[in-house]
C-alpha positions as CSV (number, residue, x, y, z in Angstrom):
1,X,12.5,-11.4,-38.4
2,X,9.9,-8.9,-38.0
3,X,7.4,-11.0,-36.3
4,X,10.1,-12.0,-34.3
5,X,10.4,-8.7,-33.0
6,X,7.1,-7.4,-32.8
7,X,6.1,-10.3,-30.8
8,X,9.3,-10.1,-28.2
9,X,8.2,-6.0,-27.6
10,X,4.2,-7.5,-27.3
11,X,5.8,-9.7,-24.8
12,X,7.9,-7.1,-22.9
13,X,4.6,-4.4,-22.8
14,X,2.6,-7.2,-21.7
15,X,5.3,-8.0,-18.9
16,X,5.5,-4.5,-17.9
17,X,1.8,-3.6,-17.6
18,X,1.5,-6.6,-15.3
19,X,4.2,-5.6,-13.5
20,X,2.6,-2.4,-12.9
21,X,-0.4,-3.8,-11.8
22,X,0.7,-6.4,-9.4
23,X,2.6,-3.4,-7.8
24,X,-0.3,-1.5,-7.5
25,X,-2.8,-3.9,-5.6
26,X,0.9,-5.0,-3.6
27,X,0.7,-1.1,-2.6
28,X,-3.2,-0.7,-1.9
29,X,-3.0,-3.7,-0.3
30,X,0.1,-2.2,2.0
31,X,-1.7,0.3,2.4
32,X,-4.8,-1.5,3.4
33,X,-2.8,-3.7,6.3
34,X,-1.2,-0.3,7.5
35,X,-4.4,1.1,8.2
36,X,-5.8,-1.3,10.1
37,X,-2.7,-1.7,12.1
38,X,-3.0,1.9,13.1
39,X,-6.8,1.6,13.3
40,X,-6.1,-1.2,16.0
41,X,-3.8,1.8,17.7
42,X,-6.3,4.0,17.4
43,X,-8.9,2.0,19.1
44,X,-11.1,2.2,16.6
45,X,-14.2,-1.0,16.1
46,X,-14.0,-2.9,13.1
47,X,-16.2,-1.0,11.0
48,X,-14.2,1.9,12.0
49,X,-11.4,0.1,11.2
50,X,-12.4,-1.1,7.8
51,X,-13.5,3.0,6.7
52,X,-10.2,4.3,8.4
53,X,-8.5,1.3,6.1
54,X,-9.8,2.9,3.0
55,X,-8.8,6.4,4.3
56,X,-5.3,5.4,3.6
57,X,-5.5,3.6,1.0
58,X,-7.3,7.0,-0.7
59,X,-4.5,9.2,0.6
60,X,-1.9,7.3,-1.5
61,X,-3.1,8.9,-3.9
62,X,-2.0,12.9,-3.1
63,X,1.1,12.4,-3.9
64,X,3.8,9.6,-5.9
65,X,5.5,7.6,-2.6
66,X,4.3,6.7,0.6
67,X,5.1,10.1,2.4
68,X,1.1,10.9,1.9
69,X,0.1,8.0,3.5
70,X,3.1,7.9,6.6
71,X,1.9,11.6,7.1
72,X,-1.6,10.8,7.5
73,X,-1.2,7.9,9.8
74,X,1.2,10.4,11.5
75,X,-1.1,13.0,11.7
76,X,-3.9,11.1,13.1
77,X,-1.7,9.7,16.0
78,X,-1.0,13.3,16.8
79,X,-4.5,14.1,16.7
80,X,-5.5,11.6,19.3
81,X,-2.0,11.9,21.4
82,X,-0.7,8.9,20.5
83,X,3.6,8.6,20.7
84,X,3.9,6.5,17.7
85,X,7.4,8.0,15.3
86,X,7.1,8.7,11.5
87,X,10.4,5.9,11.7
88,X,8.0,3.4,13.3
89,X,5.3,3.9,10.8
90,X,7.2,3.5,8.0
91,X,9.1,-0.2,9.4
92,X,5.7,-0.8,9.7
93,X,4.9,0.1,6.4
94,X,8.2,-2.2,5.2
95,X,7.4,-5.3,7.0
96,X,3.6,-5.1,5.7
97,X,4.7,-4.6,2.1
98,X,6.6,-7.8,2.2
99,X,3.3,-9.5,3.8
100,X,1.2,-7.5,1.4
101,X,3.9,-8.7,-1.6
102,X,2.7,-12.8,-0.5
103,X,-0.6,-12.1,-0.5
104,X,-1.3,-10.5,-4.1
105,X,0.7,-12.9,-5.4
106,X,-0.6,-16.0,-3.8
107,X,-4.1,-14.8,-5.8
108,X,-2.4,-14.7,-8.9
């Protein structure tokens, strides 16, 4: 019964720390797509693009959520007078977590 047990909890850690990784590379990659798309607002060239990409993927770190990253992106669109709303950012972010969401898990 024991090993029963200790292998059904082995299972559920095992589980869990996948879950948590899958949802982590769903969330860089999110964050990824979202700075490109704002890179492409931005004007920015690809290689500019790319660097920018990796911006916000960096600054969801600050902070648990996505407010750190929506605020940079909002930031830097205020910075270069762009009209773009915090609302429109984050349906952005929504729709390119469910693309982000097919694409991690297609690789698994």
């Amino acid at each position: 019964m024991s090993n029963s047990f200790n292998d059904r909890e082995k299972a559920f850690e095992s589980k869990f720390s996948h879950d948590q990784e899958t949802d982590f590379k769903i969330n860089a990659r999110r964050n990824k797509l979202l700075g490109l798309w704002a890179a492409g607002k931005l004007g920015l060239s690809d290689d500019e693009a790319d660097a920018y990409a990796q911006e916000v993927v960096k600054a969801d770190f600050e902070e648990v959520g996505h407010d750190d990253v929506v605020r940079k992106v909002l930031a830097d669109f205020t910075e270069k007078g762009i009209d773009i709303s915090k609302h429109l950012i984050e349906t952005e972010l929504l729709k390119l977590t469910a693309v982000a969401r097919e694409q991690v898990v297609s690789k698994e």
